[in-house]
N, C-alpha and C positions, 0 to 999 in steps of 0.2 A: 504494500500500500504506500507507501516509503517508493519514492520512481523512482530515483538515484539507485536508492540498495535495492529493489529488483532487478534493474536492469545489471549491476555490479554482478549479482548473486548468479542470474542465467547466464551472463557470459562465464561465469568462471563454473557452473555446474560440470557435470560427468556422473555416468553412468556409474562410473568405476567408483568414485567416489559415493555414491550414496551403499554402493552394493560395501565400501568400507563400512560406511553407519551401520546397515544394517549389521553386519558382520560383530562391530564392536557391541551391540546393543544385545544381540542373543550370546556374545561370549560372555558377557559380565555376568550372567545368574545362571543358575541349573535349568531356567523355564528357554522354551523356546516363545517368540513372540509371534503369538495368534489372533494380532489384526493387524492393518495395515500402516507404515511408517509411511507417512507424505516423503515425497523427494524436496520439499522446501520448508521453513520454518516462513513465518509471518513476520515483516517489517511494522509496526505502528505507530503511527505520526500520532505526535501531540495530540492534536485537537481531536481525533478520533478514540485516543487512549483516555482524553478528560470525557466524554461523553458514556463512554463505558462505564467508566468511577462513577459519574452521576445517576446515569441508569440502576448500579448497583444501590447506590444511596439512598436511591427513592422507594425501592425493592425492600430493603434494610429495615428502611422507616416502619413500616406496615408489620413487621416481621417482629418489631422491638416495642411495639402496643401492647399495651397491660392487659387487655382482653384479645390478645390474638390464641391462645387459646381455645379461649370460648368460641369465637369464630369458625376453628377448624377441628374441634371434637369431630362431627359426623366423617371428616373422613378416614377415623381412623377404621377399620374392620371391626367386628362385634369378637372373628375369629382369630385377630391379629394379634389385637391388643397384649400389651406386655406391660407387667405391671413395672414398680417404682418409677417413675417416669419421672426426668429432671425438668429442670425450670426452663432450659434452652440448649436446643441442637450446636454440638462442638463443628460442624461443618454446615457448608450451604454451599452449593454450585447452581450459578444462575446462567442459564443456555443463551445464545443472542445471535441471530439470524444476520450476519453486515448486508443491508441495503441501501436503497435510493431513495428520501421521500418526494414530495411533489416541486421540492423548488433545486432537488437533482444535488443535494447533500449524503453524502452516504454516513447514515445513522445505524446504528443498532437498533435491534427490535427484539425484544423477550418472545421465545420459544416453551422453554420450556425452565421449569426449576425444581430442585431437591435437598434436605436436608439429609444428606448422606456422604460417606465418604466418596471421591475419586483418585483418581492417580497423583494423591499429592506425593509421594516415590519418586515415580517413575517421569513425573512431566519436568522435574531440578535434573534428573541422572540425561533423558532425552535434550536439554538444552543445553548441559554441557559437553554431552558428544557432538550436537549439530556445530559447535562454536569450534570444536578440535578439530571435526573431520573439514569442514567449510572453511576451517582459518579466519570465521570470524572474531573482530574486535573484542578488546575488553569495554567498548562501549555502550554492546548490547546486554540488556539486563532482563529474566524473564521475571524478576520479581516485582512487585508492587510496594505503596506504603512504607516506602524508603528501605524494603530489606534490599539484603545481600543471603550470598549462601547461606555462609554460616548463621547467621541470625532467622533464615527461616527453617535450617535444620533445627536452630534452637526452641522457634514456636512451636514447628510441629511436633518436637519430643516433648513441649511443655502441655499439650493439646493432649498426645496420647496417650502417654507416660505418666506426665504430671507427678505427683511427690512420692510413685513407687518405686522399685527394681524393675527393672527389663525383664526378669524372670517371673514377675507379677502380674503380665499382663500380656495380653496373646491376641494375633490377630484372629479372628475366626469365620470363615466361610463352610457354607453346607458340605461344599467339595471342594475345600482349599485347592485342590492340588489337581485341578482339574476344572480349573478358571481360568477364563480368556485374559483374566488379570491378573495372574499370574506372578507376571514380571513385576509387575510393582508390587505385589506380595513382597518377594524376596529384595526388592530395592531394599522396601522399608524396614525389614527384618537387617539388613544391613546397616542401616541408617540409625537404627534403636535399640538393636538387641534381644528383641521381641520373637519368639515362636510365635511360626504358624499353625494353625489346626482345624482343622475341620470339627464340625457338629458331632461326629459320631465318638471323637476325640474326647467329648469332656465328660467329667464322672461329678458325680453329685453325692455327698454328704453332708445328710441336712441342709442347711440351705446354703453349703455355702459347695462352691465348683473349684473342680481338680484338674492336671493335666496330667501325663509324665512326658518327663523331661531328664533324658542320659540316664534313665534308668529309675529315677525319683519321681517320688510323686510330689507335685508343687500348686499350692493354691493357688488360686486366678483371682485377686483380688478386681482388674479392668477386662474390659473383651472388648478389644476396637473392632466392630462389626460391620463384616463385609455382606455378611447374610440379608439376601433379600427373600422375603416370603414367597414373593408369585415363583421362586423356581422352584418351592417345594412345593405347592398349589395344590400339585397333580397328586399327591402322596397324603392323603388324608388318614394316615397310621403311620404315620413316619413318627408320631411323639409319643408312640408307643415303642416304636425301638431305639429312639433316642432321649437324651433331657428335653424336658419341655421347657423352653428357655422362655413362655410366656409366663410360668408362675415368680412367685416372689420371690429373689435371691439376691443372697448378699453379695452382689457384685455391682462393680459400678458399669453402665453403657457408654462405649463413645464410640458413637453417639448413640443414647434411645431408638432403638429401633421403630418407637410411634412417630416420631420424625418426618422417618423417612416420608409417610402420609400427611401429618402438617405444612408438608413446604414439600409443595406439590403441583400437580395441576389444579388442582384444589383450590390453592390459595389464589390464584389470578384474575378470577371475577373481583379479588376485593383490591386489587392491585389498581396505582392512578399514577400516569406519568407521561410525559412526552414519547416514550419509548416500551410502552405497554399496547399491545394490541387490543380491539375492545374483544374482550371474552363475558358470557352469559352461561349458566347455568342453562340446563334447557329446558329442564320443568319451571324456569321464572323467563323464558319465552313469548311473548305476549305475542307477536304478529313472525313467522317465517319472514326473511329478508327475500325481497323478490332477486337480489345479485349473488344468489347460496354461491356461484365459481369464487367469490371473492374472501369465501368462510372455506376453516376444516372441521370436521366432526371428530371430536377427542373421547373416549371413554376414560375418565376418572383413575380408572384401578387397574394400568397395563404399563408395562415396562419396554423400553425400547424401541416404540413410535410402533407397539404392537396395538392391532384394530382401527392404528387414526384412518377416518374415510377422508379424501382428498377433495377427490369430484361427487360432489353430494346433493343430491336431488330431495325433492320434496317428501320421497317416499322413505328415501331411508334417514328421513328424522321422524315421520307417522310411524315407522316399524317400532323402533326403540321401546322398550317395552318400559325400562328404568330409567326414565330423563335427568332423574337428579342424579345418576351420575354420571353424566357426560356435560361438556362443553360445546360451546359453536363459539370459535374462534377467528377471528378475521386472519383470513391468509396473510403470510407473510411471503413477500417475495426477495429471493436471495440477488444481488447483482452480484456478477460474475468477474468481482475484483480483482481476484490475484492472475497476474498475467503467467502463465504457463510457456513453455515455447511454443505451442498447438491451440493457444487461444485461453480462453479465461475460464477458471476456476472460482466458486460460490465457496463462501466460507461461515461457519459459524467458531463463534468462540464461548468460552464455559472459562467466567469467572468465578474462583477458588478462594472460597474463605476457610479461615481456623477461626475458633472462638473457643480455649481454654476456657476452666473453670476459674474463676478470681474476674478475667477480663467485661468490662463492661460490654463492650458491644463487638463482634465480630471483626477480624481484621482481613481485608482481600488479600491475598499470598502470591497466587502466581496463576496463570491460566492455562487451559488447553484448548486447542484451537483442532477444527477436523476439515478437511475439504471436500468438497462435492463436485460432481458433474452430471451424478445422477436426479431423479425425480425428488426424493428425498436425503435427505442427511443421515451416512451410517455405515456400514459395512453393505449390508444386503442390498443395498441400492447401487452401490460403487464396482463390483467387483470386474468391469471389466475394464475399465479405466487406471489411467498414472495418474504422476501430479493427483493424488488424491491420497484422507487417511488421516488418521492424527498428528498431530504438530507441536508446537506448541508456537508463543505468539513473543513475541520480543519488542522494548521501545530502548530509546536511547536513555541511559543514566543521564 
């Protein structure tokens, strides 16, 4: 987005050279990496990186309400829900489509958002390979909020870690070890100290949870949770052969797995800003929009832009059988910013907050940016396509 450092960046690409990234990127961990690495990082000029920040801020606001809460109760599951639930989500990644609006500015526009974790690992480990293998500057920085490395290594151990031992506290996914995210598993296991584990991994006495570890068995006082519910969905007897990690237990979450439903699509009807799409509820509906090409149809409770309807006709908002939980959201149109050598590439970026316990209000950390060519944004759209895939997004110090 930066012309200068595109045009800088494609004259000096090579094939050879990104097949080096990839190379350095799957030697560093035991995971092999199972999505796709863009062939380019993101440039971000000023005044597109302040609109971002504001975008974020005004997102923030709404999220930092003394009754946002109360607001987003219903969308948590009746069969989800998990008890002791804290005051406020340690993470938040807010999605943002880069477009054009009417007076031919290119803005960000809210997609989607979550109060869960992502590749905060792997998107510091990714940005310092791109700067090795590419020979860029030490002028490019992927942090935010005045960090640097070390100081956002230092939030994020202060975020997941906080005032335990590394041996206290365990990353945990359903099937750690057999996650497309993998690689930033093992980043952050390097980064902290922290075992990985899967669900089937943890043992329970009385209320309080066990691992082993070289042989020992060691309390789990934290579990920074990668577990998402809809991939156990399908297994309605699975917490009969494992813990049931909804009941009461003395462990701490980071983050609360209800969260993950709070800061959501859920929350975006209540969302107001220059750079918020108008979104409705669709049981609060009052008249179908006679321009539906210019809306999508969201279901509420799906991961991974699984069920959005795109091109949506009259009929398939009459079918819906459960309106309140779905959205009709005004489209968002990607422009096709990043010059590629074969034409332009659509980008979205996902700003990356920590919010430790003590910290008043969430702090932005670092982003990750994905590129598109396809209908939609994501792996399953992309796959026959370069120049596409995850990135991440860089501005000058």
């Amino acid at each position: 987005m930066i012309a200068s450092a595109r045009k800088n960046y494609n004259q000096n690409f090579s094939t050879e050279k990104y097949q080096q990234l990839l190379t350095k990127l799957n030697d560093a961990t035991p995971a092999t990496i199972d999505f796709r690495i863009a062939e380019t990082p993101i440039f971000l000029p000023d005044d597109f990186r302040d609109k971002l920040i504001t975008a974020g801020d005004e997102i923030i606001k709404t999220i930092l309400q003394p009754n946002f809460k109360q607001l987003t109760e219903r969308a948590i599951p009746d069969k989800w829900r998990v008890a002791n639930e804290n005051d406020h989500p340690h993470f938040i990644a807010l999605d943002f489509g880069v477009c054009k609006d009417a007076d031919g500015s290119i803005v960000p526009k809210l997609i989607e958002l979550q109060g869960f974790p992502s590749l905060y690992g792997f998107q510091s480990f990714l940005s310092d390979t791109y700067k090795e293998v590419f020979e860029l500057g030490d002028e490019w920085s992927p942090y935010f909020s005045t960090l640097d490395k070390e100081n956002y290594i230092e939030l994020l151990r202060k975020t997941i870690v906080g005032p335990y031992q590394p041996d206290e506290v365990v990353l945990m996914d359903v099937n750690a070890f057999n996650q497309k995210t993998l690689v930033d598993f093992y980043v952050t296991q390097q980064l902290l100290g922290i075992s990985i584990v899967s669900l089937s991994d943890l043992q329970q006495q009385d209320d309080q949870l066990f691992y082993e570890l070289n042989g020992q068995k060691k309390r789990i006082k934290r579990v920074y949770n990668r577990l998402i519910f809809d991939e156990i969905d399908n297994d309605p007897d699975l917490f009969k052969k494992v813990i049931d990690i909804r009941q009461a237990l003395d462990v701490e979450w980071i983050t609360h797995p209800n969260w993950f439903y709070r800061i959501s699509k859920f929350t975006i009807p209540y969302l107001k800003g220059n750079y918020i799409p108008k979104t409705t509820f669709l049981n609060q509906l009052d008249i179908i929009p006679a321009d539906l090409e210019n809306y999508v149809l969201k279901p509420l409770f799906s991961f991974a832009g699984q069920g959005v309807i795109i091109d949506i006709t009259e009929v398939d908002i009459k079918k819906i059988t459960d309106p309140e939980n779905w959205i009709l959201q005004e489209k968002v149109s990607y422009e096709p910013i990043i010059q590629a050598p074969d034409g332009g590439v659509k980008m979205e970026i996902r700003l990356l907050y920590l919010w430790p316990n003590g910290d008043k209000k969430p702090t932005l950390a670092i982003t990750l940016a994905r590129l598109s060519r396809g209908k939609m944004i994501g792996v399953r759209y992309n796959q026959d396509f370069d120049w596409v895939g995850g990135t991440v997004a860089f501005t000058k110090k």
